[in-house]
py3Dmol code that shows the C-alpha trace and the ligand (Angstrom):
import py3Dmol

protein = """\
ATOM      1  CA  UNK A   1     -12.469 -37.703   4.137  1.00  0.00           C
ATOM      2  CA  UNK A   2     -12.342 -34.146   5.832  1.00  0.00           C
ATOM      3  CA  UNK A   3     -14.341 -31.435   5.288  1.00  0.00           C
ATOM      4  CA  UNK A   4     -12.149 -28.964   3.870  1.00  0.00           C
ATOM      5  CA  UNK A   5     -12.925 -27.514   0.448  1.00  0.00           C
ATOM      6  CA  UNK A   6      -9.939 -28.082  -1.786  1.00  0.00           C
ATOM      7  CA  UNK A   7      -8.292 -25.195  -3.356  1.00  0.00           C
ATOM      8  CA  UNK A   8      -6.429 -25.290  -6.562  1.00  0.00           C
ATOM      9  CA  UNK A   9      -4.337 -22.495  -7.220  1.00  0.00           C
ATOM     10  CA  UNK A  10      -2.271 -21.195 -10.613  1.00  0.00           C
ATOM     11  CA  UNK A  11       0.919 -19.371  -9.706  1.00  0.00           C
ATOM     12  CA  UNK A  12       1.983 -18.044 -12.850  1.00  0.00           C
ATOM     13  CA  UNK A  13       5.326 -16.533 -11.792  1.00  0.00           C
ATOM     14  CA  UNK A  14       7.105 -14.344 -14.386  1.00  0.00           C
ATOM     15  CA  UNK A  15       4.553 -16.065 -17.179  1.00  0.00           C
ATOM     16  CA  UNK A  16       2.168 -14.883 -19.247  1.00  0.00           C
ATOM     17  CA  UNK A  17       1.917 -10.928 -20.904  1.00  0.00           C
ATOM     18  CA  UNK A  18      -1.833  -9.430 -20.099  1.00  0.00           C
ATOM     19  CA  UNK A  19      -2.964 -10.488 -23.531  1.00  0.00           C
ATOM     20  CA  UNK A  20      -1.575 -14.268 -22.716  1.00  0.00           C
ATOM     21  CA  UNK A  21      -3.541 -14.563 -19.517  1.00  0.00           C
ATOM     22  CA  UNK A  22      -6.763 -13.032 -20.941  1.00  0.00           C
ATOM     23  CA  UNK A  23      -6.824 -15.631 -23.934  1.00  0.00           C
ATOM     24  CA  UNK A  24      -5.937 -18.155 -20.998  1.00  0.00           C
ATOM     25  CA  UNK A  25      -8.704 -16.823 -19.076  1.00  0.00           C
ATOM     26  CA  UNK A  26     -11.148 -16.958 -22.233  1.00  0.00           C
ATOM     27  CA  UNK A  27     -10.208 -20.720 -22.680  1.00  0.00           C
ATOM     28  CA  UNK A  28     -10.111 -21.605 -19.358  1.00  0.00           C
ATOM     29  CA  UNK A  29     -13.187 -19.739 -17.138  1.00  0.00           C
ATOM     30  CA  UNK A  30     -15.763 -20.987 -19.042  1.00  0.00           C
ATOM     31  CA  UNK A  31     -15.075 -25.042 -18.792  1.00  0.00           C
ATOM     32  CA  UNK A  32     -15.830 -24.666 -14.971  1.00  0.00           C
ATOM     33  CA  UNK A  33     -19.955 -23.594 -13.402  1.00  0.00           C
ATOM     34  CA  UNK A  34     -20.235 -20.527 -10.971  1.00  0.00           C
ATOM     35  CA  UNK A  35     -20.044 -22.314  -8.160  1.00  0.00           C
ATOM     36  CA  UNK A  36     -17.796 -25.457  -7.641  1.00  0.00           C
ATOM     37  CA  UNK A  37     -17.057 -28.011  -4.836  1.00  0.00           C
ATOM     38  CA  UNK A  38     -13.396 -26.508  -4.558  1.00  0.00           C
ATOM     39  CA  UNK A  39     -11.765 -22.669  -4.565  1.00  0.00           C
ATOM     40  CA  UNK A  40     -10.004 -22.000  -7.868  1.00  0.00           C
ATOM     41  CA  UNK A  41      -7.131 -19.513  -7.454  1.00  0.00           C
ATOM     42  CA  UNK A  42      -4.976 -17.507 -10.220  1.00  0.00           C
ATOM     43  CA  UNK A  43      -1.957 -15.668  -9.723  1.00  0.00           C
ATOM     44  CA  UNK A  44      -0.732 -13.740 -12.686  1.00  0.00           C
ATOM     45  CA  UNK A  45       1.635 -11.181 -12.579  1.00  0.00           C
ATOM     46  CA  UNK A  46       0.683  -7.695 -10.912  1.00  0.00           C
ATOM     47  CA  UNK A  47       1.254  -6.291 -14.626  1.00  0.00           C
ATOM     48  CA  UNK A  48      -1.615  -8.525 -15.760  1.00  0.00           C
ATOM     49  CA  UNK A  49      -3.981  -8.532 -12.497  1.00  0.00           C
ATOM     50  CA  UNK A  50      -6.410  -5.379 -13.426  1.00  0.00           C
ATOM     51  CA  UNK A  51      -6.777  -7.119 -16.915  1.00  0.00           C
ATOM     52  CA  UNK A  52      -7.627 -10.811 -15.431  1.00  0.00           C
ATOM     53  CA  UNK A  53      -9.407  -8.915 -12.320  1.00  0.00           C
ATOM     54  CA  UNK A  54     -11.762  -7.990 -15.386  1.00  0.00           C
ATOM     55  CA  UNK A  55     -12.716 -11.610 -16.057  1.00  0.00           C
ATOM     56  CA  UNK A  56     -11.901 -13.735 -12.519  1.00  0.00           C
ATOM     57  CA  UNK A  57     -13.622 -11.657 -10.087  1.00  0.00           C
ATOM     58  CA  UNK A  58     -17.485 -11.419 -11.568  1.00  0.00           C
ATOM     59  CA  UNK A  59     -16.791 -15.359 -11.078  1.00  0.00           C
ATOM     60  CA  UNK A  60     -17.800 -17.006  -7.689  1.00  0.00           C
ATOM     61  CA  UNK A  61     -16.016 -19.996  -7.771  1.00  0.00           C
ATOM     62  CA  UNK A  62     -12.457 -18.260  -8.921  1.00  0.00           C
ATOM     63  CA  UNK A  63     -10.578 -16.149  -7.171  1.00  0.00           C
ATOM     64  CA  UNK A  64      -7.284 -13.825  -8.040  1.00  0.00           C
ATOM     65  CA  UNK A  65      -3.962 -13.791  -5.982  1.00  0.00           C
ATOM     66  CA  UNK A  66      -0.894 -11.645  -5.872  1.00  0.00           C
ATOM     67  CA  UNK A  67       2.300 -13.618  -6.140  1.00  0.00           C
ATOM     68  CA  UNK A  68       3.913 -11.002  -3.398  1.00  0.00           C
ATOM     69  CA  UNK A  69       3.082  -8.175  -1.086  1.00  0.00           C
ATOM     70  CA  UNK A  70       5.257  -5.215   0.548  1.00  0.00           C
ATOM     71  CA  UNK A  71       4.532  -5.332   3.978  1.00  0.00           C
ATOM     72  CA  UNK A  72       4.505  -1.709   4.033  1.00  0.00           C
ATOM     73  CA  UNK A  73       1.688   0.433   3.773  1.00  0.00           C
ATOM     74  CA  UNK A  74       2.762   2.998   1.205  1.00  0.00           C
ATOM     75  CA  UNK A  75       5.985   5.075   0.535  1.00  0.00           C
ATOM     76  CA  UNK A  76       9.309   5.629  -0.822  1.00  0.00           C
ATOM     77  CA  UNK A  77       9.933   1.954  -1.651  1.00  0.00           C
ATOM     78  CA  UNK A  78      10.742   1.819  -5.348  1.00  0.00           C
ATOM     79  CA  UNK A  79       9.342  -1.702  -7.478  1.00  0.00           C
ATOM     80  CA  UNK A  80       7.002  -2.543  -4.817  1.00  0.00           C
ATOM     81  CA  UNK A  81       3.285  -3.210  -4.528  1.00  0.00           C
ATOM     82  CA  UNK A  82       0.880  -2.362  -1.633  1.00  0.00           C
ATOM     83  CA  UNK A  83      -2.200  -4.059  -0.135  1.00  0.00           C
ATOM     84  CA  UNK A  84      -4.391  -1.096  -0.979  1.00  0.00           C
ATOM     85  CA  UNK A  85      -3.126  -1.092  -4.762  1.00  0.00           C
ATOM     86  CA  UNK A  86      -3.915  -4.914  -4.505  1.00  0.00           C
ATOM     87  CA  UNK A  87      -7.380  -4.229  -3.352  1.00  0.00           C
ATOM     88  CA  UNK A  88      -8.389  -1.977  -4.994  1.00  0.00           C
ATOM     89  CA  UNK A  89      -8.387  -4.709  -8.590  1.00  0.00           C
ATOM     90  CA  UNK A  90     -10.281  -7.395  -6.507  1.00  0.00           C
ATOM     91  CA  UNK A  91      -6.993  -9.303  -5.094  1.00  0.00           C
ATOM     92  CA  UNK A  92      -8.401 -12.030  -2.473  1.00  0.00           C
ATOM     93  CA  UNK A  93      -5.308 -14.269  -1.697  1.00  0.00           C
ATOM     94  CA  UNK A  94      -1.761 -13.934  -1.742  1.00  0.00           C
ATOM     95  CA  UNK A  95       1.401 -15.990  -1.975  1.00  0.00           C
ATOM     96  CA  UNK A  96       3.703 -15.134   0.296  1.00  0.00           C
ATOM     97  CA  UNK A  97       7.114 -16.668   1.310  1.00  0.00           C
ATOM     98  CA  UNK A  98       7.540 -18.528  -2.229  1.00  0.00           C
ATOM     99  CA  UNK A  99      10.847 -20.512  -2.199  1.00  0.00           C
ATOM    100  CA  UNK A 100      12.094 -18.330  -5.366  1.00  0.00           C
ATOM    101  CA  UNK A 101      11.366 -15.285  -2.662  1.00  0.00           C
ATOM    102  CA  UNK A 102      13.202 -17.294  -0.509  1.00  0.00           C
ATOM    103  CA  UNK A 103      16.702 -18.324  -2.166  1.00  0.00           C
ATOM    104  CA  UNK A 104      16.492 -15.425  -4.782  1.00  0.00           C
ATOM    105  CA  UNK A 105      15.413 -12.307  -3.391  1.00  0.00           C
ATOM    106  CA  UNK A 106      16.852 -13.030   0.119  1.00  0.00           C
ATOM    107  CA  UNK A 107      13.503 -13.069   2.142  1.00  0.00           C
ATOM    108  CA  UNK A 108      13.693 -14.450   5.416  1.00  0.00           C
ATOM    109  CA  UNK A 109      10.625 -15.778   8.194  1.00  0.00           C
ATOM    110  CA  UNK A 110      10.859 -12.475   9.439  1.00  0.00           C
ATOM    111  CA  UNK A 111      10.561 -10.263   6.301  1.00  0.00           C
ATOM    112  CA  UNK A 112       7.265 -13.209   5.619  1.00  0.00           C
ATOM    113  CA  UNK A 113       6.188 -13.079   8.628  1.00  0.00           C
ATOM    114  CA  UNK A 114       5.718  -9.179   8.101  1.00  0.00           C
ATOM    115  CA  UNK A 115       4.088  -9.601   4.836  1.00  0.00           C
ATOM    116  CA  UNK A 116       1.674 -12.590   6.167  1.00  0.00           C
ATOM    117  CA  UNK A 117       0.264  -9.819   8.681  1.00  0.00           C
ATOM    118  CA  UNK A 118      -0.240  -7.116   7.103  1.00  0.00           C
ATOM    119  CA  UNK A 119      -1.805  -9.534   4.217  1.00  0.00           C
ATOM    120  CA  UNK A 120      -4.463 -10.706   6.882  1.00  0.00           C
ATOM    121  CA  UNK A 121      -5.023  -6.881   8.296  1.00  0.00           C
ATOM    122  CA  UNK A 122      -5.834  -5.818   4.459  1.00  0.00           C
ATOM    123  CA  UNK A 123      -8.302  -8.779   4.313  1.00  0.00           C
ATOM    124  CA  UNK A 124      -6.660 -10.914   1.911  1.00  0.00           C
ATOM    125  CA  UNK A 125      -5.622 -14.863   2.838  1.00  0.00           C
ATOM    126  CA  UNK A 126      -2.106 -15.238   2.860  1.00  0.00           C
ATOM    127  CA  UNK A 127      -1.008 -18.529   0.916  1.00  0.00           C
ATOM    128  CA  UNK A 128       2.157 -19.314   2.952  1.00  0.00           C
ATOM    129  CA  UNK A 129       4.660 -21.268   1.424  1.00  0.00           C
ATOM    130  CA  UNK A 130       7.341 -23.432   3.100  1.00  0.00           C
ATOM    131  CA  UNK A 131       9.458 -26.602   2.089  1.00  0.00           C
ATOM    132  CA  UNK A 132      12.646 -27.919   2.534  1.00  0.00           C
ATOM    133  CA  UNK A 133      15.729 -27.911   0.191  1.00  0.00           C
ATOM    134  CA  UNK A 134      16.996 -31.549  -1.123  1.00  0.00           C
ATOM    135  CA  UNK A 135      20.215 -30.996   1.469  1.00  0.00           C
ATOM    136  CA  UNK A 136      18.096 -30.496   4.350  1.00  0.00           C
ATOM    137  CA  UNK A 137      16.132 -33.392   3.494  1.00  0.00           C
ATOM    138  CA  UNK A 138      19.120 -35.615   2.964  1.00  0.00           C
ATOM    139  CA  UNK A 139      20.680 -34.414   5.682  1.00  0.00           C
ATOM    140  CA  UNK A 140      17.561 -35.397   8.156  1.00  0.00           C
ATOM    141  CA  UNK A 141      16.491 -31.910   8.226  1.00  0.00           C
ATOM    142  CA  UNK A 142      12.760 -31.707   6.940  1.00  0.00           C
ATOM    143  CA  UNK A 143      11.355 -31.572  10.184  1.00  0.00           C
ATOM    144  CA  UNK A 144      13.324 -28.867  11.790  1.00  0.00           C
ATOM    145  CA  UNK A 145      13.233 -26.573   8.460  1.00  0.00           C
ATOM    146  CA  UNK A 146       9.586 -27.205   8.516  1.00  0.00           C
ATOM    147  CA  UNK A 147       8.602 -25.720  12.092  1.00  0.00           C
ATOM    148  CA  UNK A 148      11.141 -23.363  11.829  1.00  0.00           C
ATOM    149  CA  UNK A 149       9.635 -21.697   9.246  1.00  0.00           C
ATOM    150  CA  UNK A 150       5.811 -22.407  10.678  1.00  0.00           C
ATOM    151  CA  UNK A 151       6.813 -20.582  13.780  1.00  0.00           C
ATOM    152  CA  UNK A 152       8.949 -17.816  11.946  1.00  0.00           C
ATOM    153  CA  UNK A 153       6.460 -17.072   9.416  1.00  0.00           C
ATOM    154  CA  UNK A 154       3.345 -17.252  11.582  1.00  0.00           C
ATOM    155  CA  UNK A 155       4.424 -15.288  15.011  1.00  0.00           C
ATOM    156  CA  UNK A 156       2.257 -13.556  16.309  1.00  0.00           C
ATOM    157  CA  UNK A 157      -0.966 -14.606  14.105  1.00  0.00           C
ATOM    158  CA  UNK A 158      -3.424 -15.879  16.330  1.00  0.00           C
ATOM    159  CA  UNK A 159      -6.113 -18.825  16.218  1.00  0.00           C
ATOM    160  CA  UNK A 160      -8.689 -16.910  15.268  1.00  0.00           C
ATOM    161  CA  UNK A 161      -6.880 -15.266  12.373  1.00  0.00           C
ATOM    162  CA  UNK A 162      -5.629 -19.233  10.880  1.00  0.00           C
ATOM    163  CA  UNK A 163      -8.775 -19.293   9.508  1.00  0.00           C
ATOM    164  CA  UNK A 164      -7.676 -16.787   6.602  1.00  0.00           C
ATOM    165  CA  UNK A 165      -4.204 -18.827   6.250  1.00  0.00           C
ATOM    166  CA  UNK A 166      -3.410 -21.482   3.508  1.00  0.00           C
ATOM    167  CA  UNK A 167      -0.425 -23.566   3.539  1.00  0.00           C
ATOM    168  CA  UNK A 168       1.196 -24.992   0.793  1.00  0.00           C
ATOM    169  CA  UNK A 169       3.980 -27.330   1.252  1.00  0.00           C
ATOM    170  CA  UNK A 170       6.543 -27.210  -1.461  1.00  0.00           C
ATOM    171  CA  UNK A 171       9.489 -29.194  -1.180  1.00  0.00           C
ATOM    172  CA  UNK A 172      12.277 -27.321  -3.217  1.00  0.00           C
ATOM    173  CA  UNK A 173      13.985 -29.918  -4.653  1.00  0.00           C
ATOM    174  CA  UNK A 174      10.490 -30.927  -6.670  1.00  0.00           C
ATOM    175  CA  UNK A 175       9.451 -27.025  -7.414  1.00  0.00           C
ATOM    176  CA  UNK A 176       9.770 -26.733 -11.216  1.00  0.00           C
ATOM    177  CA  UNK A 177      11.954 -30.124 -11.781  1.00  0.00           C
ATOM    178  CA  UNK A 178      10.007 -32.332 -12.756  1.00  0.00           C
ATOM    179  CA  UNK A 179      10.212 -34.509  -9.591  1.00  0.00           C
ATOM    180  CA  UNK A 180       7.361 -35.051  -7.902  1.00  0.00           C
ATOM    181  CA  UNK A 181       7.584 -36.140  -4.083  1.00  0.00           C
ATOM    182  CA  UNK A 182       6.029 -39.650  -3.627  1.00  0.00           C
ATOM    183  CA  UNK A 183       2.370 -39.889  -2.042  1.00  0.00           C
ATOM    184  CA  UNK A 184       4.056 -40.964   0.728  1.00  0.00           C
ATOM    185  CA  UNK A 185       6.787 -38.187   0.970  1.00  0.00           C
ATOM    186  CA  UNK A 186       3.873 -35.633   0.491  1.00  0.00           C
ATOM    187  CA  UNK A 187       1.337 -37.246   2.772  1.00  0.00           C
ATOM    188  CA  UNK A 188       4.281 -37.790   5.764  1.00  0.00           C
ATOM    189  CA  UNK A 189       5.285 -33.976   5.253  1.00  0.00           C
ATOM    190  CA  UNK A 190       1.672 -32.627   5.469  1.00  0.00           C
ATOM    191  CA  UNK A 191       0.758 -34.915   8.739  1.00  0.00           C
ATOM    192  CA  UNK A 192       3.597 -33.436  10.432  1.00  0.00           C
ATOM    193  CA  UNK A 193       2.560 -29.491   8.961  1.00  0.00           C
ATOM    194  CA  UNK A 194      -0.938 -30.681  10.649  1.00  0.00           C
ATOM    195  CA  UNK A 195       0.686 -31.371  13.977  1.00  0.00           C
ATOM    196  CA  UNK A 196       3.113 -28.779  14.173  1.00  0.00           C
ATOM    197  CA  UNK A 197      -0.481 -26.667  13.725  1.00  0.00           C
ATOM    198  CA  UNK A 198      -1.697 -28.844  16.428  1.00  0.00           C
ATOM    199  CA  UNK A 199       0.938 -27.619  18.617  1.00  0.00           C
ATOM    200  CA  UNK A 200       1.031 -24.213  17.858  1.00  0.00           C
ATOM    201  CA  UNK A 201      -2.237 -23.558  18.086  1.00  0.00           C
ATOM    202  CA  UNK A 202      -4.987 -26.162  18.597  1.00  0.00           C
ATOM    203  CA  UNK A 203      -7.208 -29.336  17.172  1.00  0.00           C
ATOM    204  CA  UNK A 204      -9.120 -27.387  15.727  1.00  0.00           C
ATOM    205  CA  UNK A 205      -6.791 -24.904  13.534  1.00  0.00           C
ATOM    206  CA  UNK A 206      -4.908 -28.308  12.426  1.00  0.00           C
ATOM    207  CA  UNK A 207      -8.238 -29.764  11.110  1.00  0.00           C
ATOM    208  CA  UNK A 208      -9.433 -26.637   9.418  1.00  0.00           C
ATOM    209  CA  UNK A 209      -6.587 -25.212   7.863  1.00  0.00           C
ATOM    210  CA  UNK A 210      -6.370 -26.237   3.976  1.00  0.00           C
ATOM    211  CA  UNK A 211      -2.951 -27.522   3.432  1.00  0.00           C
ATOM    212  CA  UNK A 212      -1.709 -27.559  -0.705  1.00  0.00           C
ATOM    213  CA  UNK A 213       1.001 -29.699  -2.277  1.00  0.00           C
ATOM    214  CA  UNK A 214       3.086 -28.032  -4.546  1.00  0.00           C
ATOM    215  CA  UNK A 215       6.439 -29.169  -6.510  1.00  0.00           C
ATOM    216  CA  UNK A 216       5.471 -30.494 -10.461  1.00  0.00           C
ATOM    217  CA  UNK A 217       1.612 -31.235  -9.425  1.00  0.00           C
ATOM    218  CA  UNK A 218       0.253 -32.283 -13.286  1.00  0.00           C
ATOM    219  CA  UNK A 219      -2.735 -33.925 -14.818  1.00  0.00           C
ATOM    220  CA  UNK A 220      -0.800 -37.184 -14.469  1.00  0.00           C
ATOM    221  CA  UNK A 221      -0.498 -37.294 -10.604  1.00  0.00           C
ATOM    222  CA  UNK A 222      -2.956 -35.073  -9.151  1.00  0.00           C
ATOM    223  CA  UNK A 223      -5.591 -38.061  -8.313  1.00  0.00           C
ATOM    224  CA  UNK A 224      -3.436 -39.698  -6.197  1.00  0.00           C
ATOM    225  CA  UNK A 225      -2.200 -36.545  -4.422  1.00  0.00           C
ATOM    226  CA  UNK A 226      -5.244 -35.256  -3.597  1.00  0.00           C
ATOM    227  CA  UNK A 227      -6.752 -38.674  -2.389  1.00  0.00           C
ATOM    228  CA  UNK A 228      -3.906 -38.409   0.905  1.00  0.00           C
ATOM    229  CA  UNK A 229      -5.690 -37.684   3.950  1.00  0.00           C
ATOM    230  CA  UNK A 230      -3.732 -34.269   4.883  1.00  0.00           C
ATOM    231  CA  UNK A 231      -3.407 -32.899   1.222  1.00  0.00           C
ATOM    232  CA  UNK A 232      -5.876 -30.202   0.440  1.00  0.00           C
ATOM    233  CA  UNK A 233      -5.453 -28.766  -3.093  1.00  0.00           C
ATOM    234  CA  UNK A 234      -2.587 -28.061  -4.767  1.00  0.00           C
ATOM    235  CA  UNK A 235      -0.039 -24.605  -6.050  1.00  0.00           C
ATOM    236  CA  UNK A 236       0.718 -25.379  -9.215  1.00  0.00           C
ATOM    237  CA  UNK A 237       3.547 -23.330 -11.430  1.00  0.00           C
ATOM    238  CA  UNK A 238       4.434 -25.356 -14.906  1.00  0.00           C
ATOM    239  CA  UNK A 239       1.126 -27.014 -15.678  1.00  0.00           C
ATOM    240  CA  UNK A 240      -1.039 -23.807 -14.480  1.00  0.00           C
ATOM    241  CA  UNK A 241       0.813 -22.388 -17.429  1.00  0.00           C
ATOM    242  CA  UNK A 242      -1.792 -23.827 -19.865  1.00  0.00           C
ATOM    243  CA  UNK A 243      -5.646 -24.235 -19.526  1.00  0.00           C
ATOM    244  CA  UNK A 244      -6.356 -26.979 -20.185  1.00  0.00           C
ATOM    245  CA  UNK A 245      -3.736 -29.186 -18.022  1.00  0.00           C
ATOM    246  CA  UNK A 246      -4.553 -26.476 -15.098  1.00  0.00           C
ATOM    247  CA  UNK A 247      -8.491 -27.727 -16.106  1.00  0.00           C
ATOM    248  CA  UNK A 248      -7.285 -31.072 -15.118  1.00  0.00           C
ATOM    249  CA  UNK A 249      -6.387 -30.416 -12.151  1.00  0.00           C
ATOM    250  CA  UNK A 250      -9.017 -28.295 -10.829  1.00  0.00           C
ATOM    251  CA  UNK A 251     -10.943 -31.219 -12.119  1.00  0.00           C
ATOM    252  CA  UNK A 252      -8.574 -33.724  -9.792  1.00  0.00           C
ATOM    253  CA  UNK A 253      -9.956 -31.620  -6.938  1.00  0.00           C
ATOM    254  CA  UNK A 254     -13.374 -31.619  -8.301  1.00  0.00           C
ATOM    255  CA  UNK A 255     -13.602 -35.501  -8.702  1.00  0.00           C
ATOM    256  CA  UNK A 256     -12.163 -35.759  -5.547  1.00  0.00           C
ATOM    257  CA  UNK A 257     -15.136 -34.461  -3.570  1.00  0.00           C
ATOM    258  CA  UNK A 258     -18.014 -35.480  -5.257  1.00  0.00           C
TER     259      UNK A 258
END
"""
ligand_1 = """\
10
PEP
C 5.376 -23.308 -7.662
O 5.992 -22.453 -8.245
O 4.777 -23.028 -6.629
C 5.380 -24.673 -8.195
C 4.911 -25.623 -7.459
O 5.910 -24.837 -9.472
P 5.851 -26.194 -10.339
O 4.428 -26.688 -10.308
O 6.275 -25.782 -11.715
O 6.768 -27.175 -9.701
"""
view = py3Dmol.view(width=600, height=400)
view.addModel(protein, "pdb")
view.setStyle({"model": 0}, {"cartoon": {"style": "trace"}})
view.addModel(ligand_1, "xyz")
view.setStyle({"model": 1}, {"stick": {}})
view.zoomTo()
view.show()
């Protein structure tokens, strides 16, 4: 088993209005201690951050994310949200390079690879997403998509600062269907994340950095996910939506360690 701590996180997308997530938040903070054997993350929507910022941050064992960043500083650049307005509620992680970012709102490595640095020079760790489509994987793709977007999003962030950077591997095709990927699909794709770290950097940024799964992670298959060698936690959309399937995973993690 390695040594890193597993981290759960909730990505709540467009879901739940500020009074949703604080009844969420009343259900779910209190069924876990102060301090637990993995990071708990939640990522509500910026509307309803200040509100669960209330709750999640006096907690030491969960944290709260942004689901996206400008990479800008501050300005004329209408709908978006800075690092400093981030900080300033308590934010400590943020998602960044989502596939819905991806395919919907046209962001590229390069726009993610902006956002992923000036996320680690505002002190928060940058959950970086990448995964393949189903038509790159048919079409014998995965590994190229995969270390293109490893290099693309990560240039220029150095060793030193991989120690602030979460991965989460979401294959698209499983993201909201459904579908899981099989152990096996998941465990294969991680390894090769863990080598391509290997290569870009070194031995030890590949062992150390926590590496999620995400794409329909549930209650019912979280055990076995988390069991695989190179899988470190999970980002979880659908069943972070309610507390008590969300509890079950965090528990997954929990179970898993101790
Ligand atoms: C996600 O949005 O990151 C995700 C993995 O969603 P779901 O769990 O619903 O597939």
């Amino acid at each position: 088993m390695s040594n890193r701590k597993p981290i759960i996180a909730a990505n709540w997308k467009m879901n739940q209005t500020p009074t949703e997530a604080k009844a969420f938040l009343e259900d779910f903070l209190p069924r876990f201690p102060e301090e637990t054997a993995v990071d708990i993350v939640i990522a509500p929507s910026f509307l309803s951050m200040p509100m669960a910022a209330a709750q999640i941050v006096p907690s030491k064992s969960v944290a709260l994310s942004a689901q996206n960043m400008s990479p800008e500083a501050s300005g004329a650049f209408t709908g978006e949200v800075s690092a400093a307005m981030l900080k300033e509620v308590g934010t400590s992680y943020v998602i960044l390079g989502h596939s819905e970012r991806r395919s919907l709102f046209g962001e590229d490595d390069a726009i993610i690879n902006a956002k992923v640095k000036a996320a680690l020079a505002n002190g928060f760790t940058p959950i970086l997403c990448i995964g393949e489509t189903l038509e790159e994987r048919e079409g014998g793709k995965l590994e190229e998509v995969l270390k293109s977007q490893i290099q693309g999003s990560l240039a220029d962030v150095s060793a030193e600062q991989m120690v602030n950077v979460v991965i989460a591997y979401e294959p698209v095709w499983a993201i909201g269907t459904g579908v899981t990927a099989s152990p096996e699909q998941a465990q294969e794709a991680h390894a090769f994340v863990r080598g391509l770290l290997k290569e870009t950097y070194n031995d030890d940024v590949a062992a150390a950095t926590r590496i999620q799964y995400g794409g329909s992670a549930k209650p019912e298959n979280a055990a076995e996910l988390i069991a695989l060698e190179d899988i470190d936690g999970f980002l979880v959309g659908g069943a972070a939506l309610v507390s008590e399937s969300f509890a079950a995973i965090v528990q997954a993690g929990i179970d898993q360690v101790s």
